[in-house]
C-alpha positions, 0 to 999 in steps of 0.5 A: 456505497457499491457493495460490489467495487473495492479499491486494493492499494497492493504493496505501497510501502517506503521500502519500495521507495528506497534509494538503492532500488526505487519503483519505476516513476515512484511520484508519478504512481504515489501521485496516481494512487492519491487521486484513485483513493481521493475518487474512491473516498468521495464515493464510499467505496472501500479502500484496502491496502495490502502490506507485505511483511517479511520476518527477514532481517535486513529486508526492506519491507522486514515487519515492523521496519520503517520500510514495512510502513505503508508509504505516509502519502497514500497512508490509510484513514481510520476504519480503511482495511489493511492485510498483512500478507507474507507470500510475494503475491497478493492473490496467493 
């Protein structure tokens, strides 16, 4: 295993997927996403997703909310990290 490689999976939840208001080509990047984990798994190089939440009531990605779910396509395996963040940028 690379001890200096990660995969970061930053903000793939279904509220991103809404019908209201979906990503730019969502099957096409879910399809992506699913091959770079599948490569990254077969090498052993650890995967994190990241998932923010909001405490807001009503919003899409609101913590706890089917929408805040990261999407079941690309969903996590055991002992894969996840990281709650509540700030709009990951790198914050």
């Amino acid at each position: 295993m690379s001890t200096d490689t990660a995969l970061v999976v930053i903000d793939v939840q279904v509220g991103m997927f809404f019908a209201s208001d979906p990503v730019y080509q969502g099957d096409e990047l879910l399809t992506r996403i699913g091959c770079l984990l599948g490569k990254a798994r077969q090498a052993q190089i650890p995967i994190v997703y990241i998932q923010h939440t909001s405490e807001r009531k009503g919003h899409p990605l609101e913590d706890g909310t089917a929408g805040w779910q990261i999407h079941p396509s690309i969903a996590p395996r055991a002992g894969e990290t996840i990281m709650q963040k509540r700030m709009p940028d990951a790198f914050y």
